[in-house]
N, C-alpha and C positions, 0 to 999 in steps of 0.2 A: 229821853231828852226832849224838852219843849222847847219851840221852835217859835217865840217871839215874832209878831209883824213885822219889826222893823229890822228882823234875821232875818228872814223873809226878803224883805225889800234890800236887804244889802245882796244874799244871794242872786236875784232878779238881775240888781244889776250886775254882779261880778260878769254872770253868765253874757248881756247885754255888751259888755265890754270886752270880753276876752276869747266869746264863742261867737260872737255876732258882728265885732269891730266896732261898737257903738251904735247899731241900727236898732231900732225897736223889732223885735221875733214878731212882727204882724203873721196873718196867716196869710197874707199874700207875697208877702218877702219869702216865708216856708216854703209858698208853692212854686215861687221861683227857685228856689234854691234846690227844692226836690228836682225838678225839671234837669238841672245841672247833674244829678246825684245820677239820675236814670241814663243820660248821654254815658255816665263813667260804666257804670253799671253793665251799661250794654256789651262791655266787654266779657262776658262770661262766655260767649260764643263766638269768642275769636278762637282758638284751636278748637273746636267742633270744626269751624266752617273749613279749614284748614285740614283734618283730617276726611271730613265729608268729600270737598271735592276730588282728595286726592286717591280715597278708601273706597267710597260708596260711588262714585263715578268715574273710577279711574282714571282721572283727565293725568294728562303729560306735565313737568314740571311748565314747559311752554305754555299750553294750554290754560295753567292754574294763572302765569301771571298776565297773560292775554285778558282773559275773563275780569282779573281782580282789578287793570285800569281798565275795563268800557264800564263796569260797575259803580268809579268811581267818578263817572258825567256828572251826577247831580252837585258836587262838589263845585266846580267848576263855572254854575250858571246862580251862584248864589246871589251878586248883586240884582239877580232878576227874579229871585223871590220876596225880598225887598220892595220889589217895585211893585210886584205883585200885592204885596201885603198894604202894601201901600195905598195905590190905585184902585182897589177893588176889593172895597169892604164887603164882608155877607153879613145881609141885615144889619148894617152901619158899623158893625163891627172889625178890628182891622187885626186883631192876635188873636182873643179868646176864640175865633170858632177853629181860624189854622192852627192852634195849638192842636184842639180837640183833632182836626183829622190827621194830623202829623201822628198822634200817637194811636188811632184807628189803623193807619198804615202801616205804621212799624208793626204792629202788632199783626196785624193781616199776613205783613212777609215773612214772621216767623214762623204763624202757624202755616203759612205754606212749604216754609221749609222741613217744617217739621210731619208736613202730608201725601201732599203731591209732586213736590219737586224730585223729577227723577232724569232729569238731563241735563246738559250743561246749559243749554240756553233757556230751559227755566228757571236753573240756578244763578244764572246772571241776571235775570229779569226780576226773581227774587230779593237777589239781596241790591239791585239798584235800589229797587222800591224803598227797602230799609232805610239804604244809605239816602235816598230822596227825604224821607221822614225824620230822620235825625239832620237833615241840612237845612232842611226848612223850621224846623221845632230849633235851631238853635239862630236861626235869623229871627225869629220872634222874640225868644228869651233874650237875646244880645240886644235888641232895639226895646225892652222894657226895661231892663234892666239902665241902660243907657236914658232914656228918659226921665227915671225916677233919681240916679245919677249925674241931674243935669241940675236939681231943683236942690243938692247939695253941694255943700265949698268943695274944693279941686282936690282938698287931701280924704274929704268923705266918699267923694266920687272912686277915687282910688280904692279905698278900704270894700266900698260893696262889689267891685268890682272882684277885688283881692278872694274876698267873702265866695263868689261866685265859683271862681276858678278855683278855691280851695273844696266846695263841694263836687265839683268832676274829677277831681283829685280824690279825693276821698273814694267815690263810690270806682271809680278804676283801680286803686289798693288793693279793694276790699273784694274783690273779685278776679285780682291778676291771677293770682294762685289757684282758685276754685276752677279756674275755668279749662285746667288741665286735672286736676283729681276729680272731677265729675264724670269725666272721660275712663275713666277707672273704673266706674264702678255703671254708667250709663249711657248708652247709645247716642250717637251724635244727634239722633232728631227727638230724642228727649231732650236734651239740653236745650235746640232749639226752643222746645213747647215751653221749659220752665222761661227762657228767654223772653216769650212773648208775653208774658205777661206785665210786664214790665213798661214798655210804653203805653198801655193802660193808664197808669199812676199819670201820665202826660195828660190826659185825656182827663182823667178825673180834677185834678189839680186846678187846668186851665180857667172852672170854674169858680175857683176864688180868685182869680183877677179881676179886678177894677177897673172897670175900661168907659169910656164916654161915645155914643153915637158920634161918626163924622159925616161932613158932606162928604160925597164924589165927586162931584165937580172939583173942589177947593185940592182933593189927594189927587184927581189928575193933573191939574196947575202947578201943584210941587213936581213931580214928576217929573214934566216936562219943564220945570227951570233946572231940575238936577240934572237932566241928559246934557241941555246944554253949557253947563258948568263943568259936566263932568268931559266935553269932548275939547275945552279950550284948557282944558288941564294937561289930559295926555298927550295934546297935540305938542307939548313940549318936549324939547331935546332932554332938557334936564330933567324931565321925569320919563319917558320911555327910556333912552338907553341905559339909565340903570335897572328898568324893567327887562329890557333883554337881555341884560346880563343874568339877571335872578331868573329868568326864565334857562340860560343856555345851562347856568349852573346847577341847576335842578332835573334838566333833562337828561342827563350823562345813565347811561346802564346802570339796571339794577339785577341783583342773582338770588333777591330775598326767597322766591319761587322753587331754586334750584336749590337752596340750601336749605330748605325746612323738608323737601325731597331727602339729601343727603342726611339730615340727623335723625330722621327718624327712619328710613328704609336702610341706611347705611351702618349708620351708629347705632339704630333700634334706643335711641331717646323715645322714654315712655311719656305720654298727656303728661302727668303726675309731676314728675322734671320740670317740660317745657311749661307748666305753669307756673314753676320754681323759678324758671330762668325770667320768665314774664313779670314776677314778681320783683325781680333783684332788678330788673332793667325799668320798669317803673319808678322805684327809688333813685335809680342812677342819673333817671330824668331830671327830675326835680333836683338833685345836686347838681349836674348839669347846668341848672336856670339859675341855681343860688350864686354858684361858682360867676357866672357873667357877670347876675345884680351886683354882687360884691367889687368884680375886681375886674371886668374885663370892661362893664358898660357905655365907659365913655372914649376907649380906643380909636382913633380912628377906624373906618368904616374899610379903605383899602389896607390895614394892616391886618384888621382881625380875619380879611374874608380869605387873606393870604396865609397866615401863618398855622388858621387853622383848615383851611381847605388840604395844604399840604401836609401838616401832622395829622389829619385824617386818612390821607390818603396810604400814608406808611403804616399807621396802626390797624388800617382794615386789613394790610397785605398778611399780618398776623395770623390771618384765617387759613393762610395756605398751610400750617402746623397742623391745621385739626385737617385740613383734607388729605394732606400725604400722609397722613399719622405719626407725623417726627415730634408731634406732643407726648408719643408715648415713646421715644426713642431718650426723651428728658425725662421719662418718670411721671410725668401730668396724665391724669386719667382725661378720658375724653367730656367727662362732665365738670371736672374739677375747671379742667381749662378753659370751657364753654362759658360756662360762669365767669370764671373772671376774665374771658375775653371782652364776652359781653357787658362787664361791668363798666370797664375802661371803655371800648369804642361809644355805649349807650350816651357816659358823662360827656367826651371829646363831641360826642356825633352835638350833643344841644348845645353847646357850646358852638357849633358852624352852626349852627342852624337859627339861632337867637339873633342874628346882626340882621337878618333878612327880616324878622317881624319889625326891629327900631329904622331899618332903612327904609324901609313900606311907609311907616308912620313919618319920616321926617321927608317925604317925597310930596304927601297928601300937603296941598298947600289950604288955606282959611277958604269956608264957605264949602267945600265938596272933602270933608275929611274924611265922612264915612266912609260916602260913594266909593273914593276913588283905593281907598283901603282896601275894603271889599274887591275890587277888584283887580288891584294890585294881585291877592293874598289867593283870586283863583288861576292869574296868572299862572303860579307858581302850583296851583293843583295840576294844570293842564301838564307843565314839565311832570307831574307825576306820573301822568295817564302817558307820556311819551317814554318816559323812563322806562316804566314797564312795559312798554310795548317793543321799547329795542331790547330789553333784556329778553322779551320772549324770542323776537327772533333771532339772538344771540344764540341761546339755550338750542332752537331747533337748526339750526346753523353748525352746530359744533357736536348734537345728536347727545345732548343729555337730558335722558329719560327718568324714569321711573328708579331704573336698575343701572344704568349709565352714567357715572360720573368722572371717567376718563379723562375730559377737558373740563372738569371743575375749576380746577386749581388754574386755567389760562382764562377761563371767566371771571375768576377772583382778581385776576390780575390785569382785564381788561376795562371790567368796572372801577377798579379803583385809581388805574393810571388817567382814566379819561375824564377823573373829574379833576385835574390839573388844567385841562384845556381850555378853559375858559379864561385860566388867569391872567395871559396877555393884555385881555380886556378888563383888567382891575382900574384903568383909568377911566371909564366908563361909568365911575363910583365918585359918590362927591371926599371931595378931601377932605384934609382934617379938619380947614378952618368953617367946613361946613356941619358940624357933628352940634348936635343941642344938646342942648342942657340935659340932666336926668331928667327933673321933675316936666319937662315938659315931655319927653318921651313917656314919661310914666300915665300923664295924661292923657295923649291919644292912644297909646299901645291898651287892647282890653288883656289884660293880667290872669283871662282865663286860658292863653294861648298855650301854658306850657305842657298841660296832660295833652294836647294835641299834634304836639311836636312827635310822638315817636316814632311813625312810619316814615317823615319825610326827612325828620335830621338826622335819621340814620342810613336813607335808605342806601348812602353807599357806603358802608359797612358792612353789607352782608350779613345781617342778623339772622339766626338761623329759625327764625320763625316771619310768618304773615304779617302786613299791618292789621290792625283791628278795623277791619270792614264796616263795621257799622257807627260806635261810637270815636274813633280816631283816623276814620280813613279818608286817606289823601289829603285831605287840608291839611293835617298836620298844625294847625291854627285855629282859632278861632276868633272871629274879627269883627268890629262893628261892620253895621249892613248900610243900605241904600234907607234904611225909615229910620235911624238915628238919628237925622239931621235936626 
């Protein structure tokens, strides 16, 4: 069949229109969008690192979530790589070189993991670095992206945006599953090796961006109008204390540590599964985010954080079935039921978890929306690194190990009752007559947030696996930065 030029150019566009949302496929939009691909992507060594620490180091379920929040610091200090990128161009440049060493480092902490890591505190130091390289390579991508973003109408803006978060989407799919049957057939610090290569392509890519020399002077001068913008903002009642609310709300115990102990020491769930189950919980995500778009979005802010803070909290208590094993007293195999435990808590879990990214954004007042986003959204990482740190010392408090899961089922049920307590403080939350409009959340909220939700809108859930350490960890978000502006 011949393929006429102007078959041709109708294909050109179809693809321009329907794979692309109307942006021209430049090869610098590509490499943007690669950059996306690779953050999902990095998920292939989320159960490796999960069976590493727990096989090849036999750290304690304690110990496993001790390590996995001090790992997740870099998360937490993102509006100050922003500033950094910002402030302190190399050789005038202020993305393309920290692209390139953002994907130097990633790469660097693979092949270390995949060499010389052989304790737990080069394991932590390891996979910080990663998680440093994936925080920072996504505060560059997020403020290009936002830039180029800016120079388009409000519903374009959206669409590249859209574009963006469908690419970390994708390459998190397409790797949920593999990264439990590579486990099958290869060593955990092979995995890591094929992993490393991968933030290379970051590295490679960075040099098709389009960038213009800046002053220094002129990027310290922003700088310093954003600090001072940004500390007459927070200084307000009406944006901190619904910061400490999402902060109280987020920090309540987590048993993610204990229970990926239990399913696979316990239940002897193979990699091969928990990739299965990684893969079904993925998708649940994304129905999760569609389910809010659809019908929950414009709820008031103290109705949804109530009604589904407490239908979370009943539907995680569910777990106590697979840990007493009265799922097989119903007939449900212990996998059958895993699955569609996890199907249901995964959708419920984004669904709490979705009001915290539109309340962030409708907090951020005109002039500091980035800034104050960004650092609303590490707020809320910090409750992560607290979460897991009382859940470790829950776990060693109650003496559940390796082989110990005696007081599983009362850590199941202390995590889940405790994240009720915050909800006296639901007036803390602006009301209803305070709730905007969609399209105007649609426009500051960045639409790549939702493959990032998994580890933190579930985390009281008790999913029986890891968050993803390096492409999904602790942010559980992802947000414009402080060079957005």
């Amino acid at each position: 069949m011949i393929v006429t030029s102007s078959g041709l150019d109708r294909i050109k566009e179809a693809v321009k229109e329907k794979v692309f949302f109307g942006h021209e496929p430049t090869l610098e939009l590509i490499a943007i969008l690669l950059v996306y691909i690779v953050q999902g992507v990095l998920g292939l060594a989320r159960l490796a690192i999960s069976f590493f620490l727990k096989d090849d180091l036999g750290l304690s379920p304690a110990e496993v979530s001790a390590l996995v929040g001090v790992a997740a610091l870099p998360w937490m200090v993102k509006p100050l790589f922003g500033f950094v990128s910002d402030g302190l161009p190399i050789f005038g440049y202020r993305r393309r070189p920290y692209l390139i060493l953002s994907g130097l480092l990633g790469a660097a902490s693979w092949v270390a993991m995949a060499t010389v890591v052989n304790s737990a505190w080069a394991a932590m130091l390891a996979i910080a670095m990663g998680s440093l390289s994936v925080a920072f390579s996504d505060v560059i991508v997020d403020s290009l992206v936002v830039e180029r973003a800016r120079q388009e109408s409000v519903g374009d803006a959206g669409s590249l945006q859209s574009l963006c978060w469908g690419a970390s989407a994708a390459g998190g799919l397409l790797t949920a599953y593999f990264s439990g049957s590579l486990l099958e057939h290869f060593s955990t610090r092979t995995v890591f090796a094929i992993t490393a290569t991968f933030p290379l392509i970051v590295s490679v890519v960075a040099w098709l961006i389009a960038e213009s020399k800046v002053m220094e002077q002129s990027e310290w001068a922003i700088v310093n109008h954003q600090l001072k913008e940004l500390w007459k903002a927070v200084s307000q009642k009406s944006i901190w204390l619904p910061t400490l609310f999402l902060f109280l709300w987020q920090a309540t115990p987590t048993a993610e540590s204990a229970f990926f102990f239990f399913t696979t020491n316990e239940l002897h769930f193979e990699p091969e599964f928990l990739g299965r189950v990684r893969l079904v919980t993925s998708v649940a995500a994304l129905v999760g985010v569609w389910v809010f778009q659809r019908f929950l979005k414009n709820v008031p802010f103290r109705v949804i954080f109530g009604w589904s803070t407490v239908i979370s909290a009943v539907l995680g208590l569910s777990t106590l079935l697979l840990v007493t094993h009265a799922n097989r007293a119903l007939g449900i195999s212990d996998k059958w039921f895993s699955l569609g435990d996890n199907l249901v808590l995964t959708v419920m879990g984004q669904i709490a978890f979705m009001p915290v990214l539109v309340l962030a954004a409708r907090l951020c007042p005109p002039g500091v929306e980035a800034t104050l986003f960004a650092l609303l959204m590490s707020v809320v990482n910090l409750a992560g690194l607290v979460s897991y740190e009382t859940g470790a010392f829950l776990m060693h408090q109650f003496g559940i190990t390796e082989s110990n899961f005696n007081n599983l089922a009362l850590l199941v049920v202390i995590t889940n009752v405790s994240t009720l307590l915050p909800l006296p403080l639901l007036g803390w939350l602006p009301g209803a007559d305070s709730v905007q409009s969609a399209e105007k959340t649609e426009a500051a909220l960045h639409p790549s947030t939702a493959i990032d939700l998994d580890s933190s809108s579930s985390k009281h859930l008790a999913q029986p696996f890891l968050p993803d350490l390096m492409s999904e960890l602790v942010t559980h978000s992802r947000e414009p930065e402080p060079s957005e502006q």
